[in-house]
N, CA, C, O and CB atoms as a CASP TS submission, in Angstrom:
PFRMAT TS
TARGET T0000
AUTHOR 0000-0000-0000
METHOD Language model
MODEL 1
PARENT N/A
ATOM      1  N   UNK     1      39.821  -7.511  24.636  1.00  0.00           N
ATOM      2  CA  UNK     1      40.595  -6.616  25.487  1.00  0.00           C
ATOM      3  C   UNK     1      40.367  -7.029  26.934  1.00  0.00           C
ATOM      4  O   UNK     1      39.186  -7.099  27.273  1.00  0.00           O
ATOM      5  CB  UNK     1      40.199  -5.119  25.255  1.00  0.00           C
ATOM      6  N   UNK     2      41.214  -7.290  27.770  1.00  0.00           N
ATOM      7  CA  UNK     2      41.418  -8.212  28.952  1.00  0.00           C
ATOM      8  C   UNK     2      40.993  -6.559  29.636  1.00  0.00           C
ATOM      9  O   UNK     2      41.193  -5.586  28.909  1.00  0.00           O
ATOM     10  CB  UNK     2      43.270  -9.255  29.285  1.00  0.00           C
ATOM     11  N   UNK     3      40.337  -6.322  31.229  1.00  0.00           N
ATOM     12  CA  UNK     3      40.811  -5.316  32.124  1.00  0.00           C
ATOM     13  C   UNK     3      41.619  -5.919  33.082  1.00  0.00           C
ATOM     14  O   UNK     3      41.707  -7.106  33.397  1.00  0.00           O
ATOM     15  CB  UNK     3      39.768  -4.575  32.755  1.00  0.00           C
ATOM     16  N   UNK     4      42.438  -4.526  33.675  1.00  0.00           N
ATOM     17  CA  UNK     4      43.320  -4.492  34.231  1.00  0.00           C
ATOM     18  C   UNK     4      43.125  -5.251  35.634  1.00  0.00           C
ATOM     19  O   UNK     4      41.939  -5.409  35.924  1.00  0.00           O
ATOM     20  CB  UNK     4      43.653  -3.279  34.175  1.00  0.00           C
ATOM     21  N   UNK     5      43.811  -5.621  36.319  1.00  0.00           N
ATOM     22  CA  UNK     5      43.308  -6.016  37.370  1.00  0.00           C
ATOM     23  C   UNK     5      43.772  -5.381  38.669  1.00  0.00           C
ATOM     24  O   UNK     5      44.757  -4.656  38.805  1.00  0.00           O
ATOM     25  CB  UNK     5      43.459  -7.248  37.344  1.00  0.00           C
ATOM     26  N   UNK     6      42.769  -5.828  39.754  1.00  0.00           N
ATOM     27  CA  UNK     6      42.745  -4.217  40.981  1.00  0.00           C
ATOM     28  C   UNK     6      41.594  -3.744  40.959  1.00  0.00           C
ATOM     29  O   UNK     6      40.649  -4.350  40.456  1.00  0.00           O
ATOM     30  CB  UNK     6      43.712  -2.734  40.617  1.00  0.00           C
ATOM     31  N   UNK     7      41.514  -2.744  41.429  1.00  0.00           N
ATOM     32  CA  UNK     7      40.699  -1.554  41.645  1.00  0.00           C
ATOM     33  C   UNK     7      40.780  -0.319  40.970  1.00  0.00           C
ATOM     34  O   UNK     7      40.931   0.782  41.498  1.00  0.00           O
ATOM     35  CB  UNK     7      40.817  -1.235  42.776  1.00  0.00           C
ATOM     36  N   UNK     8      40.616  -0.698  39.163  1.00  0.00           N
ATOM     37  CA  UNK     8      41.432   0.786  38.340  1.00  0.00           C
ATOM     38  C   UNK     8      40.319   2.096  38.664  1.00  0.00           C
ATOM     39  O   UNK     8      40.418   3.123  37.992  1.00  0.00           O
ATOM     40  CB  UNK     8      41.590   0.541  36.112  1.00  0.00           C
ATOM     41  N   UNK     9      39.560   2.009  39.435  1.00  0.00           N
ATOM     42  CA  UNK     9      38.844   2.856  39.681  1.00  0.00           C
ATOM     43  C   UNK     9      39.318   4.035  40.324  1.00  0.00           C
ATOM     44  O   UNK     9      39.333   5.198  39.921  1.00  0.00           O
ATOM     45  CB  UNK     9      38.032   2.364  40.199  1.00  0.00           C
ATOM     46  N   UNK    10      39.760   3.453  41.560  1.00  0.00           N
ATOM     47  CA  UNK    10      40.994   3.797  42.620  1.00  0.00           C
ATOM     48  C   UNK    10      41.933   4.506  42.007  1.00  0.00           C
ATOM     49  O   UNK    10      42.109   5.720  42.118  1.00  0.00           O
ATOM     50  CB  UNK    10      41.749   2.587  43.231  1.00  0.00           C
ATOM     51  N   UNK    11      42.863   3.348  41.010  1.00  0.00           N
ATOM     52  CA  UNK    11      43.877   4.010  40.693  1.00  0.00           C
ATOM     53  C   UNK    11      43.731   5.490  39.803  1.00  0.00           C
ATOM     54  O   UNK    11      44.287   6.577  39.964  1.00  0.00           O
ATOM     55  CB  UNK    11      44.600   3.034  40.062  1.00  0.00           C
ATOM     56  N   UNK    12      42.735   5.019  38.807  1.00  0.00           N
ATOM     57  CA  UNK    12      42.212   6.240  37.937  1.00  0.00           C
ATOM     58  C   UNK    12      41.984   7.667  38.591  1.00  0.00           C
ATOM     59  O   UNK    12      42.383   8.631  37.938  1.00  0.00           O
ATOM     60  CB  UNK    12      40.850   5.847  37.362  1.00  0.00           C
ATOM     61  N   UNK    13      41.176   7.971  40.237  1.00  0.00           N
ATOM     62  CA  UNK    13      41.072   8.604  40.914  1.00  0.00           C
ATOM     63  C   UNK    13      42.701   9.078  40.996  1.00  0.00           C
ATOM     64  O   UNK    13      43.271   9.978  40.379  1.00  0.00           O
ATOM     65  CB  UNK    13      40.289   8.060  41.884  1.00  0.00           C
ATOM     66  N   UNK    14      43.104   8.342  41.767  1.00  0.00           N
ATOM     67  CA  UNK    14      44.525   8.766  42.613  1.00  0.00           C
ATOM     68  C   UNK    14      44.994   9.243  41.462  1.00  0.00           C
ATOM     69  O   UNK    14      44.969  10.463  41.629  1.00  0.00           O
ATOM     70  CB  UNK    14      45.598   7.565  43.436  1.00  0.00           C
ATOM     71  N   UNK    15      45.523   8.966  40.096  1.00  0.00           N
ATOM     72  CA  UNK    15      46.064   9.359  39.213  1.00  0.00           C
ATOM     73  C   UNK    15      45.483  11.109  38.447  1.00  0.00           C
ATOM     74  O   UNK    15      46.203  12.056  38.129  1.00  0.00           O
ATOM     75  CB  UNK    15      45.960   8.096  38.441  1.00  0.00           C
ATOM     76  N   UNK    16      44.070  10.993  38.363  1.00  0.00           N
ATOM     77  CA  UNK    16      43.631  11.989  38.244  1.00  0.00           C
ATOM     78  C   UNK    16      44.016  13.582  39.265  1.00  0.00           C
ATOM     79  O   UNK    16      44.373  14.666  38.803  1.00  0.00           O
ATOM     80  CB  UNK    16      42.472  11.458  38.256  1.00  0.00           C
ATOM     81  N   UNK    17      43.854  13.324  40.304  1.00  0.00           N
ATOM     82  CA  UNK    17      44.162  13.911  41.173  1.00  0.00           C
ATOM     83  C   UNK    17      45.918  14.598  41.139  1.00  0.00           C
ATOM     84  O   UNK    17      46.071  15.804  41.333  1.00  0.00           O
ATOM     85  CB  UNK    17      43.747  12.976  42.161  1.00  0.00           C
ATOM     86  N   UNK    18      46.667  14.034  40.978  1.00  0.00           N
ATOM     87  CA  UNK    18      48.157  14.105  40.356  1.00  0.00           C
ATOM     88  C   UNK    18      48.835  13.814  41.477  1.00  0.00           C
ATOM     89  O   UNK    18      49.679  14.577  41.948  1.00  0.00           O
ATOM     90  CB  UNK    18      48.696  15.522  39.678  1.00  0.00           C
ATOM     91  N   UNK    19      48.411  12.311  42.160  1.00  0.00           N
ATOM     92  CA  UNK    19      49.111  11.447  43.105  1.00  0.00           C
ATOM     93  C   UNK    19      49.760  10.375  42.175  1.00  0.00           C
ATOM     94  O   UNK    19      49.185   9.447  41.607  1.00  0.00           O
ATOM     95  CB  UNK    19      48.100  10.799  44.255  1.00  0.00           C
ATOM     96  N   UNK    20      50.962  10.672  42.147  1.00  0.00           N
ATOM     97  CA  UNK    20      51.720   9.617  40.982  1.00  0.00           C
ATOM     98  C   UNK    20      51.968   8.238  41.465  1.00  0.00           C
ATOM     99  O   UNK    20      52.183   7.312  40.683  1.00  0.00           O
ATOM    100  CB  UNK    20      53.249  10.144  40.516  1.00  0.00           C
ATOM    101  N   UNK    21      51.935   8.081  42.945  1.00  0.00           N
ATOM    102  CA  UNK    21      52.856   7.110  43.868  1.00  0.00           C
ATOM    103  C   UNK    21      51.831   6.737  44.347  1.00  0.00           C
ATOM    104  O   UNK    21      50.876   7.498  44.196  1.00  0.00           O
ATOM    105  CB  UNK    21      54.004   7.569  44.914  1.00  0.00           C
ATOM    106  N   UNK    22      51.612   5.516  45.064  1.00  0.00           N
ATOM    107  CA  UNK    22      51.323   5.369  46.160  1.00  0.00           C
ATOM    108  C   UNK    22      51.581   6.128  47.540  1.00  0.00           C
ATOM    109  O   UNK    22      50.800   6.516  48.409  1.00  0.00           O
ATOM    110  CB  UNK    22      51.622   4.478  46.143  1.00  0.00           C
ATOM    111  N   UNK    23      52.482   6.170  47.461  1.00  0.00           N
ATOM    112  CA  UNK    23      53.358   6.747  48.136  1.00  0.00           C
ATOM    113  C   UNK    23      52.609   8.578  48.635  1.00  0.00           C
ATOM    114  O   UNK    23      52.332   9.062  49.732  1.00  0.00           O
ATOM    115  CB  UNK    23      54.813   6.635  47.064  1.00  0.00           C
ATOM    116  N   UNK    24      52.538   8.982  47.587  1.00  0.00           N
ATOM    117  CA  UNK    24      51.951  10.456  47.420  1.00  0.00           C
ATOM    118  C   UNK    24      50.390   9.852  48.276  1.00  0.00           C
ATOM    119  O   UNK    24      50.257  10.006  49.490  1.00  0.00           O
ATOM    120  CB  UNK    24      51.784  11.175  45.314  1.00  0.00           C
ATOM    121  N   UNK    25      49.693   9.413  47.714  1.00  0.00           N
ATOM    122  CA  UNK    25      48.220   9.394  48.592  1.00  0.00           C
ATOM    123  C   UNK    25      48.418   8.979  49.936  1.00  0.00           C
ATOM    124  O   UNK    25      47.593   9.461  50.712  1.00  0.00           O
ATOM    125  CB  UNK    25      47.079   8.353  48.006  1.00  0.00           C
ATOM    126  N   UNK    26      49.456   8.060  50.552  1.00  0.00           N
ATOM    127  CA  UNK    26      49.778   7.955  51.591  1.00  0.00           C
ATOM    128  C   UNK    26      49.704   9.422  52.755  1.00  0.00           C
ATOM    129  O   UNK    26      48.888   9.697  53.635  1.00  0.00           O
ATOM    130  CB  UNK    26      50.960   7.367  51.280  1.00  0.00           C
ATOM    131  N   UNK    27      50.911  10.119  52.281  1.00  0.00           N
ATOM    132  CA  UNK    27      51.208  10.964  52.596  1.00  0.00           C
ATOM    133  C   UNK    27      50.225  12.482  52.353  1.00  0.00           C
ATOM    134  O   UNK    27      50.282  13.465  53.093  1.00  0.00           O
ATOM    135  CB  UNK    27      52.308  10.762  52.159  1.00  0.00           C
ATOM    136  N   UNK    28      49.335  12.338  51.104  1.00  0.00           N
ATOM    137  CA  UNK    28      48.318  13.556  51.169  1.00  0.00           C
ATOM    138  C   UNK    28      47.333  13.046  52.508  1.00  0.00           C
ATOM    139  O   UNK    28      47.053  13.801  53.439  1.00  0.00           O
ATOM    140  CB  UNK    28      47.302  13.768  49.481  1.00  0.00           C
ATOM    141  N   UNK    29      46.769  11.300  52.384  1.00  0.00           N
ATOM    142  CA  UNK    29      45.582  11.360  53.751  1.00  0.00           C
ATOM    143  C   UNK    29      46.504  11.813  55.268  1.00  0.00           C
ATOM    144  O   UNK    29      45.793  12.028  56.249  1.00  0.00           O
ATOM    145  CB  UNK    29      44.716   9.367  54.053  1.00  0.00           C
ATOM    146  N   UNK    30      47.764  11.928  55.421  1.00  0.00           N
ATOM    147  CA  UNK    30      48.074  11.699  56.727  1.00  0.00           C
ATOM    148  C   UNK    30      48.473  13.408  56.538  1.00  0.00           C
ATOM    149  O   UNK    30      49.127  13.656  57.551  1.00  0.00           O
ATOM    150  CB  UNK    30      49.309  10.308  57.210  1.00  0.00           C
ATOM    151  N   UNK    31      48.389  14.510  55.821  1.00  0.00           N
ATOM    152  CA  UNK    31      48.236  15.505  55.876  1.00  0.00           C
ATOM    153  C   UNK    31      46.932  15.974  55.447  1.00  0.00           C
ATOM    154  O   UNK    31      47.601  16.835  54.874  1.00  0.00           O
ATOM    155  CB  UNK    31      49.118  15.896  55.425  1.00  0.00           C
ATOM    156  N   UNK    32      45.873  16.224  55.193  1.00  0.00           N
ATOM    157  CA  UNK    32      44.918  16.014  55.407  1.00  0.00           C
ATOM    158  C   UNK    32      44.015  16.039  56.818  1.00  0.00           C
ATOM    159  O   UNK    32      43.364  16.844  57.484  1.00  0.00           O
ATOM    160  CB  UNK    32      45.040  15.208  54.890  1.00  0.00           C
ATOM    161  N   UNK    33      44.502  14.274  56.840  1.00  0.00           N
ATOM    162  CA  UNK    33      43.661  14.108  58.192  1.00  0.00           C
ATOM    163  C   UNK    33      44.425  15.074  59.673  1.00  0.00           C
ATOM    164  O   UNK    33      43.804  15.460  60.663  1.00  0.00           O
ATOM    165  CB  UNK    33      43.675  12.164  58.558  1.00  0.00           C
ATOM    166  N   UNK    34      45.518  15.212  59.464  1.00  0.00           N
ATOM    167  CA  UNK    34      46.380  16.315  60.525  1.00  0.00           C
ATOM    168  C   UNK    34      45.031  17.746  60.283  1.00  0.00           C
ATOM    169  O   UNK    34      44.101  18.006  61.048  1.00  0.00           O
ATOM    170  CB  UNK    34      48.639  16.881  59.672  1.00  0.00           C
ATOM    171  N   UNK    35      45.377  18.407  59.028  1.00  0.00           N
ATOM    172  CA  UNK    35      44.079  19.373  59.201  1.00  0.00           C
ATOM    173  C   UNK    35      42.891  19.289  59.772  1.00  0.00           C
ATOM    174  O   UNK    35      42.441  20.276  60.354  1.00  0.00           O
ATOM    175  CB  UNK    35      43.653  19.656  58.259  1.00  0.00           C
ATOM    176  N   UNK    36      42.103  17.979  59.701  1.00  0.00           N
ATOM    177  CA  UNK    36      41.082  17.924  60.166  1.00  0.00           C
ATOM    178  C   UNK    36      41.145  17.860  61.872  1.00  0.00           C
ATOM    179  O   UNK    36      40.378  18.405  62.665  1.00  0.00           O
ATOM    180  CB  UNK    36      40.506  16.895  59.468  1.00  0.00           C
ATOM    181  N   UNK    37      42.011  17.231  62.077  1.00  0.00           N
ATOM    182  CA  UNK    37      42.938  17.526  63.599  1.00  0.00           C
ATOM    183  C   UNK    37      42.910  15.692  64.047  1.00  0.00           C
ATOM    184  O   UNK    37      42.913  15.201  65.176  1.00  0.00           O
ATOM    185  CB  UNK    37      41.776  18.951  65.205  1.00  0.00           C
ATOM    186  N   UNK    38      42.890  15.116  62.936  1.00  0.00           N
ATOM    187  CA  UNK    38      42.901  13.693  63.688  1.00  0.00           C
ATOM    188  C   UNK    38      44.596  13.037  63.503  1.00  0.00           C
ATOM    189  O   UNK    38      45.354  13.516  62.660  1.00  0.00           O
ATOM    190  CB  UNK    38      41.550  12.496  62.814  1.00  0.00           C
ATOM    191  N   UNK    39      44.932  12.116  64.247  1.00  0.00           N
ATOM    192  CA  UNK    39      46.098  11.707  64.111  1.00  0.00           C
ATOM    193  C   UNK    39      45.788  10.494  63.650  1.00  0.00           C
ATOM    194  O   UNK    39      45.727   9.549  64.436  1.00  0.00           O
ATOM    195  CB  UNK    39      46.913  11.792  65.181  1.00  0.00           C
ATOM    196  N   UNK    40      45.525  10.320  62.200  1.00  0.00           N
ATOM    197  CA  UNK    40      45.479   9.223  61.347  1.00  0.00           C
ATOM    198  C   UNK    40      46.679   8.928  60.182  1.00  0.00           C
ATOM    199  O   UNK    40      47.273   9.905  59.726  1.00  0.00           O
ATOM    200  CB  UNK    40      44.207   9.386  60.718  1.00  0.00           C
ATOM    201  N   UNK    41      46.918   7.985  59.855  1.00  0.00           N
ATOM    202  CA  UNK    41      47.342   7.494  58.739  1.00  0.00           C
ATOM    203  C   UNK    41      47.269   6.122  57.732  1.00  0.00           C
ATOM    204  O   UNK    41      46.387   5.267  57.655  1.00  0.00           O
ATOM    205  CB  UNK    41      48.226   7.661  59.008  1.00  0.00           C
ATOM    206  N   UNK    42      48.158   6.217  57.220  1.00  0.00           N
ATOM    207  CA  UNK    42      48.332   4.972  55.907  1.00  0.00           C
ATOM    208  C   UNK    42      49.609   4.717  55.564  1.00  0.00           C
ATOM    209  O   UNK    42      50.384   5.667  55.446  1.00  0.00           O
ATOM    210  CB  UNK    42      47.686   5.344  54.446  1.00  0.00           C
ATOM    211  N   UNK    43      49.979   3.599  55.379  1.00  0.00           N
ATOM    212  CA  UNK    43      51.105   3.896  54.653  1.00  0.00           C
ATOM    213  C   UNK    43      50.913   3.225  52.727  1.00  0.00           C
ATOM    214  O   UNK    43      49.990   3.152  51.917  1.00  0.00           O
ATOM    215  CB  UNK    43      52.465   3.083  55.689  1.00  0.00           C
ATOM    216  N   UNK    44      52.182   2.917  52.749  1.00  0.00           N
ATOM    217  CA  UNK    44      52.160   2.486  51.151  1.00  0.00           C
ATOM    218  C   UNK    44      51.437   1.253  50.701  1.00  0.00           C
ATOM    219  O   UNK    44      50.890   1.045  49.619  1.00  0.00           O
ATOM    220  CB  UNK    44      53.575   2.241  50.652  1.00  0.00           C
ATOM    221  N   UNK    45      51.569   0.309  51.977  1.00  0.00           N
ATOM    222  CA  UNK    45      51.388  -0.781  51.660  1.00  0.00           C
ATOM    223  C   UNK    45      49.370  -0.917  52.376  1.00  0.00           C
ATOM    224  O   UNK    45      48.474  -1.726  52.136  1.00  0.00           O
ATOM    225  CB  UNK    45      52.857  -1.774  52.360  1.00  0.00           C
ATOM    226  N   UNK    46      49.423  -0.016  53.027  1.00  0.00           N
ATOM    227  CA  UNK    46      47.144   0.391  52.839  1.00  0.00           C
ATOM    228  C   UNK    46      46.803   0.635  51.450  1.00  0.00           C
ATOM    229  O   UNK    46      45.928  -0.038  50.904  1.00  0.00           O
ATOM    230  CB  UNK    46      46.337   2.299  53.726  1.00  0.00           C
ATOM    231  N   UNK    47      47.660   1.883  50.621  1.00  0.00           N
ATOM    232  CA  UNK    47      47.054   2.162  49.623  1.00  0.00           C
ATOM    233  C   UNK    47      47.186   1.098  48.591  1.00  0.00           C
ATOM    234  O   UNK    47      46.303   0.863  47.767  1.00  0.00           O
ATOM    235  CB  UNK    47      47.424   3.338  49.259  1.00  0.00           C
ATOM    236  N   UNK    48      48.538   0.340  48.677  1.00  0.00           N
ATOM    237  CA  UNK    48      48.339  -0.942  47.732  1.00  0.00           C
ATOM    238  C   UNK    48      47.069  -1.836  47.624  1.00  0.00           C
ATOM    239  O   UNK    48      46.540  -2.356  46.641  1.00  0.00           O
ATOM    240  CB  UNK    48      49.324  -1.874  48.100  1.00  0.00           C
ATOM    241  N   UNK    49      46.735  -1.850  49.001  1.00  0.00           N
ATOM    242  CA  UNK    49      45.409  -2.863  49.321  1.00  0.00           C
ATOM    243  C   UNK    49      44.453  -2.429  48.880  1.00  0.00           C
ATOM    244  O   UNK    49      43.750  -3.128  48.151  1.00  0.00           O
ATOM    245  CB  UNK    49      44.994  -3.153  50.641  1.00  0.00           C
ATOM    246  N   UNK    50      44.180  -1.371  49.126  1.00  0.00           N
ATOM    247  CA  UNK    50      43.267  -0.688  48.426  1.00  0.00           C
ATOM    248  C   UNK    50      43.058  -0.775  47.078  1.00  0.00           C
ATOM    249  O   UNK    50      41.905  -0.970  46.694  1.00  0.00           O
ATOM    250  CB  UNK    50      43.432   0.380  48.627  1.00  0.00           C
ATOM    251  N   UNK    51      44.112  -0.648  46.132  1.00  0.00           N
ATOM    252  CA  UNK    51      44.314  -0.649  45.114  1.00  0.00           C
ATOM    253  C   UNK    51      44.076  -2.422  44.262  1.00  0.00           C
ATOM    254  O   UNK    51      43.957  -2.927  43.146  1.00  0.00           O
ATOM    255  CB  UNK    51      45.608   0.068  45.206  1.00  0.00           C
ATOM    256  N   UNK    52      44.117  -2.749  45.564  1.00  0.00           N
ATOM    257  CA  UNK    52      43.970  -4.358  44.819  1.00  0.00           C
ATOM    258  C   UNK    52      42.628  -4.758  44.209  1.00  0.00           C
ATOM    259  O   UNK    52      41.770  -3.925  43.917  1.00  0.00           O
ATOM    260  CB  UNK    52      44.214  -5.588  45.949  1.00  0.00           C
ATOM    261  N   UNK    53      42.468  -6.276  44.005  1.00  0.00           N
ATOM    262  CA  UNK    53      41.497  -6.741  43.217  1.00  0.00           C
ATOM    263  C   UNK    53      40.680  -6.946  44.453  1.00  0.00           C
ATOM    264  O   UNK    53      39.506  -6.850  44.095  1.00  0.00           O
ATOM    265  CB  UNK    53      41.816  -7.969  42.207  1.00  0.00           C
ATOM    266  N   UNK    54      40.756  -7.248  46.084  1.00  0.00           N
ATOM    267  CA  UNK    54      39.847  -7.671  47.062  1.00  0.00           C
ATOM    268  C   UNK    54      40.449  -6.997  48.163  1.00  0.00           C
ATOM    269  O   UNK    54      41.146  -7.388  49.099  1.00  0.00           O
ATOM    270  CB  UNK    54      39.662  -9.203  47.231  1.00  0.00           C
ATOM    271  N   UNK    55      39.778  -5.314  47.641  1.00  0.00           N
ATOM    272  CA  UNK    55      39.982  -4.715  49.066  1.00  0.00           C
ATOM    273  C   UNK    55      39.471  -5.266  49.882  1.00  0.00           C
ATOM    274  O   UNK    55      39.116  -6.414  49.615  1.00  0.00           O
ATOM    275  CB  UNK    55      39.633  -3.556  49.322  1.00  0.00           C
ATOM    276  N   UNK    56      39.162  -4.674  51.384  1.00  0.00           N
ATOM    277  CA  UNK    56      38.639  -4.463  52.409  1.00  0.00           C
ATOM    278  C   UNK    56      37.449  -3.570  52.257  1.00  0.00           C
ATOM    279  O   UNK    56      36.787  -3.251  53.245  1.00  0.00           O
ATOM    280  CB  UNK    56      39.538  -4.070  53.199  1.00  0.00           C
TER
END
């Protein structure tokens, strides 16, 4: 049985959580971090990286 390749750790999280998209975790940290009062974000293509085999 081959594993997946990436970061299924990541993805397993995000999925657990009931972030279906990339897209969705994008958009939960940049609401979020607004609550905390910072003007941060991500977009789709951070959480991809993230999601890869050699994050950052």
């Amino acid at each position: 049985m081959s594993q997946s390749p990436g970061n299924p750790a990541f993805r397993a999280a995000r999925l657990e959580r009931g972030r279906h998209s990339q897209s969705d975790v994008a958009t939960a940290y940049i609401a979020h971090a607004s609550l905390l009062g910072e003007d941060a974000g991500v977009n789709v293509r951070q959480v991809r990286w993230w999601e890869s085999s050699k994050p950052g």
